[in-house]
N, C-alpha and C positions, 0 to 999 in steps of 0.2 A: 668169948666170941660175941660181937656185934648181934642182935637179933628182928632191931629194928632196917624196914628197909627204906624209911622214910625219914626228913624232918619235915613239920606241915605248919601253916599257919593261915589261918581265916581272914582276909581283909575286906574290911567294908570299902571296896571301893569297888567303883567300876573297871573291869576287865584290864581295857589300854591304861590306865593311871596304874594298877597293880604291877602289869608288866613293866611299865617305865621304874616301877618305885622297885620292885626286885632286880633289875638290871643295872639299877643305879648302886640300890646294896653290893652287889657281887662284884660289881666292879671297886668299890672301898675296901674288899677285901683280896686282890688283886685279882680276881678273874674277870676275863672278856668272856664278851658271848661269839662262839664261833659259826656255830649254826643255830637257825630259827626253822622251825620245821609248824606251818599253819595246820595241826589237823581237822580242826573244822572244814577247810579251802581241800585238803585233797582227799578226806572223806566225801565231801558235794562233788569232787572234780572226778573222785575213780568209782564211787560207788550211788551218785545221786543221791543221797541221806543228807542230813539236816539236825548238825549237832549246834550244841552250845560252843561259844569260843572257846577255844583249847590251842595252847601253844609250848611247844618243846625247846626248851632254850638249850644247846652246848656249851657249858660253863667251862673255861680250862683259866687254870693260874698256870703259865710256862712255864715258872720255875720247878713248881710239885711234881709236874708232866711231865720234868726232863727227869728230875728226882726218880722216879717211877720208873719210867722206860729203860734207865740207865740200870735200874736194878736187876729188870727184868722184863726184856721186851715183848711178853705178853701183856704187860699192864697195858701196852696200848689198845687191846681189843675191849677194856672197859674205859676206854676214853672219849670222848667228856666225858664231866658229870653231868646227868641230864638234871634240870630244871622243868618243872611242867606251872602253867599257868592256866585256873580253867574257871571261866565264871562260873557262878553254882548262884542257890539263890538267897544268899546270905552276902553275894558280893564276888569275889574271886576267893579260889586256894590255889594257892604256892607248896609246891612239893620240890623235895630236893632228894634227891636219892643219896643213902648215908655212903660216904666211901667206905667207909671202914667194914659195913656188909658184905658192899661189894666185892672191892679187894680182898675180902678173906675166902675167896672162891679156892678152890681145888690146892695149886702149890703155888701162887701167889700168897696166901694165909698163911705158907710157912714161910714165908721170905720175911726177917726183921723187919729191914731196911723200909719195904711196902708197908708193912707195917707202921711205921712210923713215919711215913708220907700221907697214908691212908690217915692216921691220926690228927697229923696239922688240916689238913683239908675238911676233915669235921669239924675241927676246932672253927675254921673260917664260917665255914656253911653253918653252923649251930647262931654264929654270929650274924650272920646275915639272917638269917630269920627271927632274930631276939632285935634288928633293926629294924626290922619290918614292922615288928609289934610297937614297935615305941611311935 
């Protein structure tokens, strides 16, 4: 079983260029971004505070998503894969939540089939962070 619940990597760049350059990855490996969710913007908006940029991307590849759902239609309560982008002071870091963590949650972890949806979808996202770095 999975123990990691991240894949991570440090980009020397500024914030909006990392998010471009990781949105650009995901999509090379067939995921769109479904939702963007600003929590700097609705931290300042619902609580007055004053963070550093922070962005939640909803990564979904259709095909893996239907794979998944099809197997077993709680998989969709862990869908997307969140993405997070947050500047830090080395640049930004990109996080990706591992599916294979995830999906091993309760009786989704006994389902093969998630299983081996859960595995391609790492395979993708492990790649998209090994893009990132290059």
């Amino acid at each position: 079983m999975p123990t990691n619940l991240t894949f991570q990597i440090v980009l020397a760049l500024p914030f909006e260029e990392a998010v471009q350059k990781a949105t650009a990855a995901l999509q090379k490996e067939g995921f769109g971004v479904l939702t963007e969710i600003d929590v700097k913007h609705t931290l300042k908006e619902k609580l007055d505070v004053d963070i550093e940029p922070h962005l939640i991307l909803g990564a979904c590849n259709p095909p893996l998503a239907h794979k998944a759902i099809s197997s077993s239609p709680l998989a969709s309560l862990l869908l997307p894969c969140n993405v997070t982008v947050r500047q830090i002071e080395e640049g930004s870091l990109v996080s990706i939540i591992d599916p294979q963590t995830l999906l091993s949650i309760g009786e989704l972890g006994e389902n093969p089939e998630i299983g081996e949806v859960a595995g391609e979808a790492a395979e993708r996202l492990k790649r998209v962070i090994k893009a990132l770095g290059s």
